[in-house]
Phi, psi and omega in degrees: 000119164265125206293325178284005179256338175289347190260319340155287179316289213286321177295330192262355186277333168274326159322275193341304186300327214283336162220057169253163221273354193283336185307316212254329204270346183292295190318308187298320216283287129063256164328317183247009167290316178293305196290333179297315157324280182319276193300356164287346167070011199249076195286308186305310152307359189274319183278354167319256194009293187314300203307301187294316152330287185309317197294356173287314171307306200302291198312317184285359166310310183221012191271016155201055170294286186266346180278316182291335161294336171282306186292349192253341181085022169292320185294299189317293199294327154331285177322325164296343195252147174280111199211093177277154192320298227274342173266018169263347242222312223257318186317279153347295148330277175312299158302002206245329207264342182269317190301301197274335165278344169272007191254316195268331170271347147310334196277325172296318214293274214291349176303294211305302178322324174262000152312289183309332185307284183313324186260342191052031198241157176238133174311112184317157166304311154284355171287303169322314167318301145344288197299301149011306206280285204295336151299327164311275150003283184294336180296305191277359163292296219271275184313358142331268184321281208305320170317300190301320182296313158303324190295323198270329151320316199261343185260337193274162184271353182223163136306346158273328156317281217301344208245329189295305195296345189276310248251293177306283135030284188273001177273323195252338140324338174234003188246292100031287189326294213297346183231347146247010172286326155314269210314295173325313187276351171292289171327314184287287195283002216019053155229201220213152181274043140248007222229314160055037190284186179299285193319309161318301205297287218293311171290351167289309176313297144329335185248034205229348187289347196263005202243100179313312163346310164317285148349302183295305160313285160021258157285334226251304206246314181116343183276186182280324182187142181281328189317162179276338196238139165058051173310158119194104167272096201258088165316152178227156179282019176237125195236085189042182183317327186274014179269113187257025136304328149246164197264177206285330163265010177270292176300328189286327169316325198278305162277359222298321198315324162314316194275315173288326168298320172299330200246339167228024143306322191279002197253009176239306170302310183304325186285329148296335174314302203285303193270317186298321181288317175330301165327302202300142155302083136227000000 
């Protein structure tokens, strides 16, 4: 791989994101969404939101990383230059991975600063840490969707394909999922989510394993799912990274499987990204 053309890719692709006017308006939506919350004291919404909503950033992010190059004819005349397929794919990536940390930790940034403004108290080291964590959490949820979306540039023939497969995709992960993971676990055990036994719970638990949602739930809050339809959110008494009721090696124990499945998903779509563009005629 060549590294100086991957840094190359990735500086002009984050420039690109960075002063296109769609940049300022993500940043905004972002920003005052956490902030509208937050000071409403109504956190589990706020991550409703992220969860449900947000993965629309990712997808507009990166669902025409390759199609538009493709489709302007600039990939060929790339290609021509020494540039291998996989550093435009790792390039892309990067700039696409700078662009969604700097739209969600600025957004934390500018909370804690008008926190202190207004209270003038500056926030404990473990209160930072915290925040540090769920920002981490939300970066690598919200770049799933953005993976997903280069991954969806590189298998579709328009940009509008790509962005519709993106769109449909995040309808039924968040939307979708959650009811039909019910119905299944209804089918599997023949009860009913009125019925509410063990044996129900624990196969709802288990097929809630296959939903970055979930995951996402998870860590931030302790539930099984955030989604508005067909929820069941069965609390558990460790209610994520932000419960500072426990100490932080008490959660990574308690979660990592959640935080790793969370943390190398969007690294499984870069990796279908890489074998389809390998593929792909063009």
């Amino acid at each position: 791989m060549n590294k100086d053309s991957v840094l190359t890719l990735a500086q002009k692709e984050f420039s690109d994101k960075l002063y296109e006017p769609s940049f300022i308006v993500l940043l905004t939506l972002f920003t005052g969404t956490l902030f509208i919350y937050i000071r409403s004291n109504r956190f589990d919404e706020v991550l409703r939101v992220i969860a449900i909503f947000f993965p629309l950033i990712g997808i507009a992010l990166g669902y025409d990383g390759i199609i538009k190059e493709k489709n302007s004819k600039s990939l060929n005349v790339l290609l021509t230059q020494p540039v291998f397929r996989d550093n435009i794919i790792t390039g892309k990536f990067l700039g696409i991975s700078i662009t969604l940390a700097l739209v969600v930790f600025l957004s934390l940034l500018i909370i804690e600063a008008s926190d202190f403004l207004v209270s003038g108290k500056i926030a404990d080291f473990n209160s930072l840490l915290r925040l540090l964590i769920f920002g981490i959490f939300t970066f690598f949820y919200l770049l799933l969707f953005a993976t997903f979306g280069i991954f969806s540039s590189v298998w579709c023939k328009t940009e509008i394909e790509s962005l519709t497969f993106g769109i449909l995709v995040w309808i039924n992960m968040c939307f979708a999922l959650g009811p039909t993971i019910i119905m299944l676990a209804s089918i599997v055990s023949g009860q009913s989510l009125f019925d509410m036994t063990e044996e129900f719970t624990s196969t709802i638990s288990s097929l809630y394993n296959i939903s970055p949602l979930h995951h996402f739930a998870e860590v931030t809050v302790g539930n099984l799912d955030l989604s508005f339809y067909g929820a069941f959110n069965v609390q558990t008494d460790v209610n994520g990274f932000l419960d500072t009721r426990y100490s932080l090696s008490y959660l990574i124990g308690y979660y990592w499987q959640n935080a790793v499945i969370l943390l190398i998903l969007p690294f499984v779509f870069l990796a279908a990204s890489y074998i389809s563009f390998l593929r792909d005629d063009i």
